[in-house]
C-alpha positions in Angstrom: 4.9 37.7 75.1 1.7 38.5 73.1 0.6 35.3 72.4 0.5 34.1 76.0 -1.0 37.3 77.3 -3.7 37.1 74.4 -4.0 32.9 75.0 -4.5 33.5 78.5 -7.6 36.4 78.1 -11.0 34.7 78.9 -12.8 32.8 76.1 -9.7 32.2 74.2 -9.1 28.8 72.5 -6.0 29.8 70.3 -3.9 32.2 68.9 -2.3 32.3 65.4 -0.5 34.4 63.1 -0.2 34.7 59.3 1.6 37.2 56.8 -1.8 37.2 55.0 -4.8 36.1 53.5 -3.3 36.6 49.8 0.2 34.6 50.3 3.9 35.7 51.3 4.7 36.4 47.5 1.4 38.5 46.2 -1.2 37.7 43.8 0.7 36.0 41.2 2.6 33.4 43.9 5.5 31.5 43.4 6.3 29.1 41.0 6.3 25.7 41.6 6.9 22.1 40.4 7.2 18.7 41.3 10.9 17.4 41.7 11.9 15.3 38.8 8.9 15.4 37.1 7.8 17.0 33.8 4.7 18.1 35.8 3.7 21.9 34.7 4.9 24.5 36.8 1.7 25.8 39.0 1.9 29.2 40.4 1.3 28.8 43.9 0.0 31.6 46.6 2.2 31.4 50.0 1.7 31.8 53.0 3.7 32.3 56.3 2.2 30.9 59.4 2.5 29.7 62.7 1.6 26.0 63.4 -1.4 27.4 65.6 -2.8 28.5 62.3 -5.0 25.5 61.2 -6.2 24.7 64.8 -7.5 28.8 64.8 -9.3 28.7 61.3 -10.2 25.4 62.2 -9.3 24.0 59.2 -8.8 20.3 59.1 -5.6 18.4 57.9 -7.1 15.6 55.4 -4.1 13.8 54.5 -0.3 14.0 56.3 -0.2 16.4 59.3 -0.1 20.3 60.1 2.9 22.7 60.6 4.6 22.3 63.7 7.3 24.3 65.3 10.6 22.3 64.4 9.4 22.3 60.7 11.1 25.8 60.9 14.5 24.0 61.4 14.0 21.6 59.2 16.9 21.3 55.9 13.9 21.5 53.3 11.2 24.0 54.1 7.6 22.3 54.6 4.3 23.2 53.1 0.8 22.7 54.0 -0.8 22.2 50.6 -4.6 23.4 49.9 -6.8 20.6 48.8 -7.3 22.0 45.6 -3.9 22.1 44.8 -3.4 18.1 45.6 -6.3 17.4 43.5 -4.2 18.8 41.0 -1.5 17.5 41.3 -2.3 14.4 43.1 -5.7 13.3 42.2 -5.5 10.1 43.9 -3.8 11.8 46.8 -0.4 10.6 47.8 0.9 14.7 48.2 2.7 14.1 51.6 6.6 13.4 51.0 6.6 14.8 47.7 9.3 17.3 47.3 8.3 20.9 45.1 10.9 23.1 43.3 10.4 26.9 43.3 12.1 28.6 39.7 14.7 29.7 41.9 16.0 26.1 42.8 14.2 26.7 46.7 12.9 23.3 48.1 9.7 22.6 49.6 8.5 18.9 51.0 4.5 18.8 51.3 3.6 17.7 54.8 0.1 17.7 54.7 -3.1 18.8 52.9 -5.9 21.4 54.5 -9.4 20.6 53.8 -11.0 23.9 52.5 -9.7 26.2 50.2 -9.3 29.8 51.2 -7.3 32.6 50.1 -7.7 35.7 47.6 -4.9 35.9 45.4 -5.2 39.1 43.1 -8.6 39.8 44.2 -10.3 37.2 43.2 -10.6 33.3 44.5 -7.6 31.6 44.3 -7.7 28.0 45.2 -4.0 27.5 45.0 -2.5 27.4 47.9 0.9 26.5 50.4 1.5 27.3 54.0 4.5 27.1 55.3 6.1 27.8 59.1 7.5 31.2 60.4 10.7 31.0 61.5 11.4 33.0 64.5 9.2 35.7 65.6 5.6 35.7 64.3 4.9 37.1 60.9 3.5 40.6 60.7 0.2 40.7 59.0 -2.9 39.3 60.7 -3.4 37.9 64.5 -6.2 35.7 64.2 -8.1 34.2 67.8 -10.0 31.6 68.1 -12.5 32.3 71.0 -16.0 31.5 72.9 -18.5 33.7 73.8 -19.1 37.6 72.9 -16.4 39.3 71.0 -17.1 42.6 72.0 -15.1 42.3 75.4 -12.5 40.4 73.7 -12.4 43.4 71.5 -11.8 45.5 74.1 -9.6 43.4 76.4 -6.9 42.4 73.3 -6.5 45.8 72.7 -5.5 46.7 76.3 -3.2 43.9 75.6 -2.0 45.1 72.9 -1.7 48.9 73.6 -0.2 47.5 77.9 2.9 45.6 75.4 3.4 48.9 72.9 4.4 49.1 69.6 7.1 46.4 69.5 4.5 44.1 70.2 
């Protein structure tokens, strides 16, 4: 398993995964809306994460909570929400519970709100964003660590990891 072996190398705090740094559905993200509201549909960059992701960036959950593993099984897909996009929509706050409709009728209930708003959407800043939970194996894309000390042996010692586990890994 990669994220153990990687978890377990000296210095590391956490692993994550993410499908990228632009969202799961390119520059021009997904369309979404609030549920029963005549609220203008925002277009919204995605991301596919595990729930290691926030503790890695260390970015902090201001309102609700974070991903966790079960939100994967969950009937209604969860989000992470970027706090520019619940001052948006929610300027008061109150984003947590609310339920968001893609064009294509998917359904997404906001869990939580990340303080910090990162992410390049078409090359440029893009504010707008939603993370939600990988189901199943990791997302390809970026391994992320969080770690202590000098990265240069880390360097080193997670790609011996890497290369020991071969390219299924």
């Amino acid at each position: 398993d990669v994220t153990a072996r990687l978890a377990a190398l000296p210095g590391v705090r956490s692993v994550a995964y993410a499908r990228g740094s632009s969202g799961e559905f390119g520059g021009e993200g997904m369309p979404l809306a609030i549920r029963g509201s005549q609220a203008v549909i925002r277009r919204v960059a995605m991301n596919v994460v595990t729930p290691s992701y926030f503790d890695t960036l260390n970015r902090r959950i201001v309102e609700g909570r974070a991903l966790q593993d079960d939100d994967s099984r969950a009937s209604v897909r969860r989000l992470v929400i970027s706090e520019a996009l619940a001052r948006t929509w929610w300027p008061r706050g109150g984003a947590p519970g609310t339920i968001l409709e893609s064009a294509d009728h998917d359904v997404f209930e906001v869990v939580g709100v990340m303080r910090g708003d990162l992410g390049v959407a078409g090359g440029s800043f893009d504010p707008m964003q939603a993370y939600v939970v990988a189901s199943g194996d990791p997302p390809g894309g970026l391994l992320l660590l969080r770690f202590d000390g000098d990265a240069k042996p880390l360097q080193a010692a997670v790609r011996d990891v890497l290369r020991e586990l071969g390219p299924a890994s």
